[in-house]
C-alpha positions in Angstrom: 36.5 33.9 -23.8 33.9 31.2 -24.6 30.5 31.9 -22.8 29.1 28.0 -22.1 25.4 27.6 -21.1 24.3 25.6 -18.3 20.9 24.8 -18.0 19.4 22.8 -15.0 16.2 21.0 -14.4 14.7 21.6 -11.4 11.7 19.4 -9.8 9.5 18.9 -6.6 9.9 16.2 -4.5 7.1 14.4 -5.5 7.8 14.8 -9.3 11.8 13.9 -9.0 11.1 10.7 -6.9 8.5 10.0 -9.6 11.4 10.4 -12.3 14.7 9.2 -10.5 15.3 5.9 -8.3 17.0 6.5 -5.9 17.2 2.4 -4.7 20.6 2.4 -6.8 19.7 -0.9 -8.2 22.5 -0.9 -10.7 25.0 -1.1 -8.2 22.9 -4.8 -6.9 24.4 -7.7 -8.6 20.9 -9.4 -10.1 22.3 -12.6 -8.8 22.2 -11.5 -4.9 19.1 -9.3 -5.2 18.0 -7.8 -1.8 14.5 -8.6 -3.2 14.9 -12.4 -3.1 11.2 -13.4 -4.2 9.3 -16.7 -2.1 6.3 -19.0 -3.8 3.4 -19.2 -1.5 4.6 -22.6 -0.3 8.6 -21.5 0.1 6.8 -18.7 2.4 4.7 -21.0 4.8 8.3 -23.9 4.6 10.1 -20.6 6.1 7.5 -19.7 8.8 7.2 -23.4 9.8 11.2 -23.5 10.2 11.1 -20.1 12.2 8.0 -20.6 13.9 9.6 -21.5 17.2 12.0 -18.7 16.9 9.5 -15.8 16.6 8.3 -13.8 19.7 4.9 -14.7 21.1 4.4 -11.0 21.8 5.6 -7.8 20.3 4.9 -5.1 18.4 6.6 -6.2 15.8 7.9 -9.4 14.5 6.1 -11.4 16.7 3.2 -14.1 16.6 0.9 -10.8 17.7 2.0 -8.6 15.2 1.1 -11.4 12.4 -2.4 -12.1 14.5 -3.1 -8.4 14.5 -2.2 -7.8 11.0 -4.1 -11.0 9.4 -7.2 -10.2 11.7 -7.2 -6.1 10.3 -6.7 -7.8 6.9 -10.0 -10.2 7.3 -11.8 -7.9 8.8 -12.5 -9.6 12.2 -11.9 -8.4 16.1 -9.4 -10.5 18.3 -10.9 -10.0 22.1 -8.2 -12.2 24.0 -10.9 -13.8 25.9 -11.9 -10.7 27.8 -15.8 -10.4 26.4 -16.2 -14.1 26.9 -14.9 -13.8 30.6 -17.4 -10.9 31.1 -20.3 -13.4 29.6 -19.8 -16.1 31.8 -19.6 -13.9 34.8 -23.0 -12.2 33.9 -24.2 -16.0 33.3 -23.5 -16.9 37.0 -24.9 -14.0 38.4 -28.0 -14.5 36.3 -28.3 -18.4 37.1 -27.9 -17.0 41.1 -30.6 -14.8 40.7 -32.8 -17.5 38.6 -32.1 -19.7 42.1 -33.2 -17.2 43.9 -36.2 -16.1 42.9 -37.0 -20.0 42.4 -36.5 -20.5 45.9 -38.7 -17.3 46.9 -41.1 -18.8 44.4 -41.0 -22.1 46.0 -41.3 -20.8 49.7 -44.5 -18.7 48.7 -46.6 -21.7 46.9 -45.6 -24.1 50.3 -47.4 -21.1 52.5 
């Protein structure tokens, strides 16, 4: 009887992921990729063209999701209006109590 050696690599998942893709790109005919690539301007034709068609709000694929991901990317805070509201209430009651004491003022010079 013939003895026949076997011999088998084994690796850890972060090494065999490393050394075999698994995306099974040989089986994609290069002519219908599932990567089709865009130019900058092909990408902003497309979002005009689907602009309508995208939810307003969402967590994702909506106008939200693309305001909340381009303002995390530049670095800036979106507020929705709610710190402005909360200024312009404080500036009322401030002008009030400016009218106020100008009145009290007022009254205390006629005396």
């Amino acid at each position: 009887m013939t003895q026949i050696s076997l011999d088998k690599d084994i690796f850890n998942k972060g090494d065999f992921e490393k050394i075999v893709d698994k995306r099974f790109k040989q089986l994609i005919n290069n002519q219908n990729s599932l990567e089709e690539e865009f130019t900058i301007d092909e990408f902003f034709q497309l979002y005009e063209e689907l602009f309508t068609q995208i939810p307003r709000e969402g967590d994702l694929n909506s106008h939200r999701y693309i305001l909340n991901k381009e303002a995390e990317y530049l670095g800036v805070t979106i507020n929705d209006g709610l710190d402005v509201q909360a200024l312009l209430q404080e500036i009322t009651s401030l002008r009030n109590d400016l009218l106020e004491a100008n009145k009290t003022l007022s009254n205390s010079t006629i005396k």
